[in-house]
C-alpha positions as CSV (number, residue, x, y, z in Angstrom):
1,X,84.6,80.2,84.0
2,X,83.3,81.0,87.5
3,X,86.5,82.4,88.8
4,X,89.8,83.4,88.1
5,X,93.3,85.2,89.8
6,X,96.6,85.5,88.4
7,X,99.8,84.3,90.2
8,X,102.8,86.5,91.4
9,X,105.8,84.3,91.3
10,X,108.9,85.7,93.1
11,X,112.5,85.5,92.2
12,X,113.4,81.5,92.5
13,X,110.5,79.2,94.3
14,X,111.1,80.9,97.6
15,X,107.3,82.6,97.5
16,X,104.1,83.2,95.3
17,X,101.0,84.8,95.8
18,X,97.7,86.0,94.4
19,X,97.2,89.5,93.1
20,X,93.8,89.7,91.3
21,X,90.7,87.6,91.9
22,X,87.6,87.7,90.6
23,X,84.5,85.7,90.6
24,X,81.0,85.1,90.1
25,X,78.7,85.2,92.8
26,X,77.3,81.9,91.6
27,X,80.8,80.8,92.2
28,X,81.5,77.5,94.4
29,X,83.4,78.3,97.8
30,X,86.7,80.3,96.8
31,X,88.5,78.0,99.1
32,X,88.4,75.9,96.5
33,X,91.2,77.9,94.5
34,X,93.2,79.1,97.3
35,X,93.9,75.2,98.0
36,X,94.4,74.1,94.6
37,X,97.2,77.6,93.9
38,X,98.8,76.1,97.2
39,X,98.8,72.5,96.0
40,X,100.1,73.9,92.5
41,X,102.9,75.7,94.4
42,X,104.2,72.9,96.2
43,X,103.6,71.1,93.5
44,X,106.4,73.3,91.8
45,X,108.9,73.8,94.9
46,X,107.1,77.0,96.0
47,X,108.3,77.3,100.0
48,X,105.5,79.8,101.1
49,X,102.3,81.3,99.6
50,X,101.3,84.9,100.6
51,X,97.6,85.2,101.1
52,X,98.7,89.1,100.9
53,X,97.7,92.1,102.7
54,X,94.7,92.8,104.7
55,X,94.7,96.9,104.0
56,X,94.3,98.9,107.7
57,X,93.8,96.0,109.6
58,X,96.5,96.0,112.4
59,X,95.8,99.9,113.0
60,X,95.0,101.0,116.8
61,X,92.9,103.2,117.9
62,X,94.2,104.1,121.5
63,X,93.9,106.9,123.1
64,X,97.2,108.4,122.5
65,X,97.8,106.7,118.6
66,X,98.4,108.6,115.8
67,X,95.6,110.7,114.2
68,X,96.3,108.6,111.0
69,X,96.0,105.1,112.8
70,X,92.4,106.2,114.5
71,X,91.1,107.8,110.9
72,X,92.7,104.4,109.2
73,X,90.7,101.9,112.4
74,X,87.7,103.7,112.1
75,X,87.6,103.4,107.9
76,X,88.5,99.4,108.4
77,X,85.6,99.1,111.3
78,X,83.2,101.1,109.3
79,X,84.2,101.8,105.8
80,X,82.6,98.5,104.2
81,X,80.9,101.4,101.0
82,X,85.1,101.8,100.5
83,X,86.0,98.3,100.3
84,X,84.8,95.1,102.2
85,X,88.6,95.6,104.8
86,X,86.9,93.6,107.3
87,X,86.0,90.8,105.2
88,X,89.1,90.3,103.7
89,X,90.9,90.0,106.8
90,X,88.7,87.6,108.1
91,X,88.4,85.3,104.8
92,X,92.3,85.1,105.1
93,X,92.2,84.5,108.6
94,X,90.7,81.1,108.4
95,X,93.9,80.0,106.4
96,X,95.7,81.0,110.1
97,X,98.2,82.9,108.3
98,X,101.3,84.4,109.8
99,X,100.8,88.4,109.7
100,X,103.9,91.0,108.9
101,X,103.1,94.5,109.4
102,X,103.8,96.5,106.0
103,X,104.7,100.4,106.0
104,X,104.3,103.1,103.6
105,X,106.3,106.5,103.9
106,X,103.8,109.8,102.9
107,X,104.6,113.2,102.8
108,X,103.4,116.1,104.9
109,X,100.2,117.8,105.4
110,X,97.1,118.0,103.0
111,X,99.6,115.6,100.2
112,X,99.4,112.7,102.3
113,X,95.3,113.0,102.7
114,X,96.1,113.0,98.7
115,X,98.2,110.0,99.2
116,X,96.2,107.5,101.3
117,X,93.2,108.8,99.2
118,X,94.8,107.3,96.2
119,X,95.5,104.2,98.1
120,X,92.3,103.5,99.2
121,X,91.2,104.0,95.3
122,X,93.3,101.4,94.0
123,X,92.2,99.2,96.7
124,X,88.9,99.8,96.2
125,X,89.1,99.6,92.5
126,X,86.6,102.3,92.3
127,X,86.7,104.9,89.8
128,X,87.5,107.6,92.7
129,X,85.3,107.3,96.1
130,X,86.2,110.3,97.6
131,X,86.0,112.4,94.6
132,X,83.4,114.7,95.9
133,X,85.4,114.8,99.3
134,X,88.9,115.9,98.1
């Protein structure tokens, strides 16, 4: 085995996606799997397949954004020792997928640097990157 993912199958055949994947390095193209899971999906009456997110991508950093979208662009444009963001959004983006913007409600103050630090460590899938930070 050179790679693997598991499959999210939502309620009827309306959509499926992948949660988890891993491989080897030595691993062939990873294209490779995407096509065959869509191929499989169609295969069983799936109408869509969701590539998933693509974590702080669609952020701006304008002048007069929120603090939390410039701290969120400046981790995806140069927070590759936290997670490859960039990467990810530009592997998927060769499938020319259609983007929906996805929303997350914190709390106030210092609990939601808590929050999004918790995020980011389940994205990651790091032990805790910020531990030494927080």
């Amino acid at each position: 085995m050179v790679a693997f993912t598991n499959i999210w199958a939502g309620a009827g055949t309306e959509e499926f996606s992948i949660d988890l994947m891993r491989y080897k390095s030595s691993a062939p193209a990873m294209d490779y799997l995407f096509v065959k899971l869509i191929l499989w999906g169609k295969e069983n009456g799936y109408k869509r397949f969701s590539l998933g997110m693509a974590p702080l991508s669609g952020l701006e950093n304008r002048q007069f954004a929120p603090l939390w979208h410039k701290v969120g662009s400046l981790i995806f444009a140069n927070g590759d020792y936290i997670y490859n963001y960039k990467g990810l959004r530009a592997y998927k983006e060769k499938f020319n997928p259609v983007w929906s913007p996805k929303y997350i409600a914190l709390p106030t103050g210092f609990k939601k640097s808590l929050a999004l630090k918790d995020i980011a460590t389940l994205i990651s899938g790091m032990k805790d990157p910020f531990k030494d930070i927080f």
